[in-house]
C-alpha positions in Angstrom: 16.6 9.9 -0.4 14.4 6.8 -1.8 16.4 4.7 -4.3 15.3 5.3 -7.9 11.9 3.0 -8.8 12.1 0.0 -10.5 9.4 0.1 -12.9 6.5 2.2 -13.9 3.0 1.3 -14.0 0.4 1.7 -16.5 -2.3 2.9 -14.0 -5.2 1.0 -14.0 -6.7 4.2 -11.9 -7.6 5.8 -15.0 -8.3 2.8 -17.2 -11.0 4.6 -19.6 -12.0 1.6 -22.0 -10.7 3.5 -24.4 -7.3 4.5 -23.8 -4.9 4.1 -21.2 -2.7 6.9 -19.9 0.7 6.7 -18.9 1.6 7.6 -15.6 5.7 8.2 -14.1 6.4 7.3 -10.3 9.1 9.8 -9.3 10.7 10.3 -5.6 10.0 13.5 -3.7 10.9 15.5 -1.4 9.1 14.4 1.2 10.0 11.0 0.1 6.6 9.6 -1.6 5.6 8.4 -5.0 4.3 11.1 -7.0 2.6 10.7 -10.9 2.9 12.6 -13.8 0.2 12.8 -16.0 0.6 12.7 -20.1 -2.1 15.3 -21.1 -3.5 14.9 -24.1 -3.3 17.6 -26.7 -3.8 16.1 -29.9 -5.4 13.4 -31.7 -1.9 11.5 -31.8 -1.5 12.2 -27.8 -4.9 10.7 -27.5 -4.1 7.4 -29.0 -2.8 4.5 -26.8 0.2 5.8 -24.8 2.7 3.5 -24.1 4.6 2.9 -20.7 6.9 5.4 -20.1 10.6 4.3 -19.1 12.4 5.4 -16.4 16.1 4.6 -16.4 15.4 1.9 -18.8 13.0 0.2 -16.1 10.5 -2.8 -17.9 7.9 -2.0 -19.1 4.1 -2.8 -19.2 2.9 -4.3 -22.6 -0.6 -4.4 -23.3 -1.2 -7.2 -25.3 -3.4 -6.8 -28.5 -2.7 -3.5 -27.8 -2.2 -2.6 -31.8 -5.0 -1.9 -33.4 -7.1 -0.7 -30.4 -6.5 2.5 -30.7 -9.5 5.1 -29.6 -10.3 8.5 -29.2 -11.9 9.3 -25.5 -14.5 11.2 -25.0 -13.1 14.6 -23.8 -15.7 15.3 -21.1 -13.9 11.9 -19.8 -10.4 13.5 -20.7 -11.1 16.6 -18.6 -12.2 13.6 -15.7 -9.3 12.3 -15.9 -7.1 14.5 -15.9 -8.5 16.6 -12.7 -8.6 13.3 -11.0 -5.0 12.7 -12.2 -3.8 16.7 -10.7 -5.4 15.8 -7.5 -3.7 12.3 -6.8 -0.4 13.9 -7.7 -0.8 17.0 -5.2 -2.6 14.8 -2.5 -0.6 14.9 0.7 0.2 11.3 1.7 2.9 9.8 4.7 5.7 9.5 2.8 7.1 5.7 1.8 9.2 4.8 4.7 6.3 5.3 7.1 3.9 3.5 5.1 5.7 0.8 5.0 6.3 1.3 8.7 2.5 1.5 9.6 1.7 -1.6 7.3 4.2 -3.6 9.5 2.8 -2.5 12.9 -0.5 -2.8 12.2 -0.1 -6.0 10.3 -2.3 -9.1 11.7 0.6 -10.3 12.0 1.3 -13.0 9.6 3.6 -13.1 6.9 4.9 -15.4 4.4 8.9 -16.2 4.9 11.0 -17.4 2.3 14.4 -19.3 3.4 16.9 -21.0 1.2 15.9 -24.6 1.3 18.5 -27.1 3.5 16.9 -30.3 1.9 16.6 -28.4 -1.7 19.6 -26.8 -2.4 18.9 -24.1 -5.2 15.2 -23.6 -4.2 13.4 -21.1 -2.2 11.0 -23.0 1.2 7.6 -20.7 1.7 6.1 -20.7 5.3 3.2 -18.9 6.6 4.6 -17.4 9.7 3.8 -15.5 12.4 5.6 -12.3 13.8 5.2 -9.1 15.3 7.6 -5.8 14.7 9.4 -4.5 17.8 9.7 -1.4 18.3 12.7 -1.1 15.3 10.2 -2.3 13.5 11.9 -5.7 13.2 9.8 -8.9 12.7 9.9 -11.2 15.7 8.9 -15.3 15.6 8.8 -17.7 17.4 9.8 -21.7 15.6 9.6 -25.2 16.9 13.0 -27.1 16.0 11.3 -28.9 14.0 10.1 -26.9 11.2 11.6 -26.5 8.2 12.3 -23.1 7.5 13.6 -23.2 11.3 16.2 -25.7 10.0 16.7 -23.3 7.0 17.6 -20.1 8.9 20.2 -22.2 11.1 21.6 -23.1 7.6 21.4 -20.1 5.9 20.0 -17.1 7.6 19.4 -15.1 4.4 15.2 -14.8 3.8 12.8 -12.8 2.7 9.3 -12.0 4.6 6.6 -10.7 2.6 3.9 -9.5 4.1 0.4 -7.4 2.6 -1.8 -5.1 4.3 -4.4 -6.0 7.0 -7.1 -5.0 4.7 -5.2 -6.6 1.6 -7.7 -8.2 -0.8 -6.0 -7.8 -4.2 -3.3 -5.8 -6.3 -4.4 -2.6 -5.6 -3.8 -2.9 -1.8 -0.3 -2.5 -0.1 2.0 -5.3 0.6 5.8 -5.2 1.9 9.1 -7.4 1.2 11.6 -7.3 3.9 14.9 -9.0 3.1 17.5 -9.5 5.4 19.2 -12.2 8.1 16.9 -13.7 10.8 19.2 -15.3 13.5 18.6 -16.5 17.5 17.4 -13.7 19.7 20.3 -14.2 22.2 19.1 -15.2 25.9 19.2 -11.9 27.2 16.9 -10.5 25.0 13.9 -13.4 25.3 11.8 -12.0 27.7 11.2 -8.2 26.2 10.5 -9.9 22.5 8.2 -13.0 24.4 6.0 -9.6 25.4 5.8 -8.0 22.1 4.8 -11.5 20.8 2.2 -12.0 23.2 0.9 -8.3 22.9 0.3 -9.5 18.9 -0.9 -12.7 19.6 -2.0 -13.2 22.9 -3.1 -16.4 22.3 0.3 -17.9 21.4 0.3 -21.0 24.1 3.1 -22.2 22.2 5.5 -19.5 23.1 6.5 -21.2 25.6 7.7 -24.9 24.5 10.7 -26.7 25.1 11.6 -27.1 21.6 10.4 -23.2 20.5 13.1 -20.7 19.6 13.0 -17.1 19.6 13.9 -15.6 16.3 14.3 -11.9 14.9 14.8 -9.9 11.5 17.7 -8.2 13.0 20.0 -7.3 9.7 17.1 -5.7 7.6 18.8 -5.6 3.8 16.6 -4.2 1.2 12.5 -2.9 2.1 10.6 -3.2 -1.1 6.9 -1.3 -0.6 4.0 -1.6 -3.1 1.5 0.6 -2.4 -0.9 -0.5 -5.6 -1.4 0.5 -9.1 1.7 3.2 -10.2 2.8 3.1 -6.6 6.0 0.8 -6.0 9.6 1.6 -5.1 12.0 0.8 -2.2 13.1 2.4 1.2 16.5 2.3 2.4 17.3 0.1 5.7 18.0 3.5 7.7 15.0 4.9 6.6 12.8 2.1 7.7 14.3 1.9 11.3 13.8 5.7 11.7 10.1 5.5 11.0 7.3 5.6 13.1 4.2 4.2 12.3 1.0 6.5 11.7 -1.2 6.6 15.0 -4.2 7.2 13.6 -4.0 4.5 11.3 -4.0 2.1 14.3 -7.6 2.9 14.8 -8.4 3.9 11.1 -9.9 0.7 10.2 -12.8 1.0 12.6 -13.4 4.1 11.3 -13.5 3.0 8.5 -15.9 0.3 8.2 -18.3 3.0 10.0 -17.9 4.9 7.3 -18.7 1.6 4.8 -21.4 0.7 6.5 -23.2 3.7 7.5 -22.3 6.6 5.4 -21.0 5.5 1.8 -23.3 8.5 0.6 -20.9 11.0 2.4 -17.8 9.3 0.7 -19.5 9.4 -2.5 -19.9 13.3 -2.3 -16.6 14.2 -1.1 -14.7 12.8 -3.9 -17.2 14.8 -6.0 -16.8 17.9 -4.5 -12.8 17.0 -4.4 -12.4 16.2 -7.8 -15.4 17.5 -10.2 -16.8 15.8 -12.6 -16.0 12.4 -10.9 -19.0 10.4 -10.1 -18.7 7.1 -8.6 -20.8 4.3 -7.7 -20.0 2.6 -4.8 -16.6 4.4 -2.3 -15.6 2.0 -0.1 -12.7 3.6 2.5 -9.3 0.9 2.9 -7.6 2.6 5.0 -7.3 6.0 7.5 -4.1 8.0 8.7 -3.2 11.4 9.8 -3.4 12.8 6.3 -6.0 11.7 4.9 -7.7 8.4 3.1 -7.7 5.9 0.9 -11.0 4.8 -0.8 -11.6 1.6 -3.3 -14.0 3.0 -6.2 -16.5 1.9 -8.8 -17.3 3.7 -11.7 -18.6 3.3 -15.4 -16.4 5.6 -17.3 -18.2 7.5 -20.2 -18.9 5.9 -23.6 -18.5 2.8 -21.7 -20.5 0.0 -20.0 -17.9 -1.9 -18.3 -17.4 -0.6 -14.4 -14.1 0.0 -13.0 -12.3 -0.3 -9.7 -9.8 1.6 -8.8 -8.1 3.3 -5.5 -7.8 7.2 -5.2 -6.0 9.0 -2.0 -8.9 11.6 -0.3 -6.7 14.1 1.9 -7.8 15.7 4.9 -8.1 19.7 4.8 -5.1 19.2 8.0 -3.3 16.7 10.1 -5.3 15.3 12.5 -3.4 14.3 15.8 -7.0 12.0 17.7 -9.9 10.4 17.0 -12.0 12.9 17.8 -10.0 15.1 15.3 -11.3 12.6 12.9 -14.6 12.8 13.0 -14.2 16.3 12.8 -12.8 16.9 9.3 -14.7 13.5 7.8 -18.2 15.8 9.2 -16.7 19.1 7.9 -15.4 17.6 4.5 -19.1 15.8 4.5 -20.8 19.5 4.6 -18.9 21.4 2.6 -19.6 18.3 0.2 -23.3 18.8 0.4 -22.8 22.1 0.2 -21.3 22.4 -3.2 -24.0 19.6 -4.2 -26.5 22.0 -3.3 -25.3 24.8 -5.3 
């Protein structure tokens, strides 16, 4: 089971300009975050909602927030809350292989912070490069002479943070892997020289005199933020046992098809998904075996000021190949006209 969240998000998904609704991550089942919606029933319920709390997690203030208090249209209410149904029963991977998929299909850098030799008490940042074997553990290669080289001899204990390939801001996922990065023992040099290589082929450097061979290989804590209301943790075990998503090693071409070529279609299929939504501008993040996720724009009612936020469009099924893609994006794409039609 996932350990319990840290905190809970005021989800900026459903900012309204009027009033924002509270939203609870809670583990499942299947070992994803799901939300909770605070329907509105009454004028009270429709004033600014604060944060809920969840094991005495922090909470988000909004600050100013006294005295702003609104009542939303309720055409936008019934938006919102359809929109907010749909997000909590879309299917998505699950945490652990998120996480996993984010890592493999990383472009493989990552920021690493060590325990400074030369600054007792203070964390050293690098911008490193790496590339997951097939435990998923980050592999690097250092020159002697770098600092955070001369940190992990000292002190093994780091963190590694790294955000998705397509990361451009906080509503894209990023990762924190904490754990001991020690010498890859001689044995071993070869088989992770070739998985470094496969990431960055161009990697000249690999194969230096004073370049060591380095690996993640006690993984302590995984901390996973997939965006807005979407944060929690995945065990060690969990993480290991993962595999990443195989269509999302090819989802980003797809993609930026999609972006480039056929926004319209987007467009209609969160309509026909979730009525009453119209958005301005869909642009997809990110494709996996499930489904989608796709960066919006939209003007709320009663309001002027456009919004951006990132909703999860599932497939009708899993999809195993490409070509199983391009299926369901054409079906989901018809039956979108379709019901525009009607």
């Amino acid at each position: 089971m996932m350990k319990s969240f840290r905190a809970i998000a005021i989800n900026t998904l459903l900012l309204s300009g009027c009033t924002v609704h509270s939203f609870t991550a809670i583990p499942s089942p299947s070992g994803f975050a799901a939300t909770r919606f605070l329907k509105p029933h009454s004028a009270a319920s429709r004033s600014f909602l604060t944060t809920s709390l969840h094991n005495n997690a922090p909470r988000h203030d909004v600050r100013g927030g006294e005295g702003m208090t609104k009542e939303m249209d309720p055409e936008e209410l019934k938006i919102q809350a359809a929109l907010a149904e749909h997000q909590q029963n879309a299917p998505k991977l699950g945490f652990p292989t998120d996480v996993r998929t984010l890592i493999q299909y990383n472009h493989g850098f990552a920021v690493m912070s060590t325990n400074s030799k030369a600054n007792p008490g203070f964390p050293g940042g690098s911008v490193v490069g790496f590339a997951p074997d097939d435990q998923g553990r980050p592999v690097f290669i250092f020159s002697g002479m770098s600092t955070h080289t001369q940190d992990l001899l000292a002190d093994p204990r780091c963190s590694v943070t790294i955000a998705s390939k397509e990361f451009k801001g906080a509503a894209d996922g990023r990762v924190n892997l904490m754990g001991k990065v020690t010498l890859v023992p001689p044995e071993e040099r070869s088989a992770v020289k070739e998985i470094y290589l496969s990431k960055h082929p161009g990697a000249f450097w690999v194969d230096f005199g004073d370049f060591n061979w380095f690996r993640m290989d006690e993984i302590t804590d995984v901390r996973f933020v997939g965006g807005f209301a979407r944060a929690g943790s995945v065990t060690p075990e969990e993480y290991k046992n993962a595999k990443p998503d195989p269509i999302a090693g090819f989802g980003g071409a797809i993609a930026q098809h999609m972006n480039e070529d056929h926004m319209d279609s987007t467009i209609a299929m969160i309509a026909n998904a979730i009525p009453g939504l119209v958005v301005e501008a869909a642009e997809i993040t990110s494709v996996d075996s499930l489904g989608m996720y796709v960066k919006c724009t939209r003007t709320p009612r009663a309001s002027d000021q456009p919004q951006q936020f990132k909703i999860r469009l599932p497939f009708p099924r899993r999809v195993e190949q490409r070509k199983d893609v391009k299926d369901v994006i054409v079906e989901m794409t018809r039956a979108a006209k379709a019901a525009e039609a009607n």
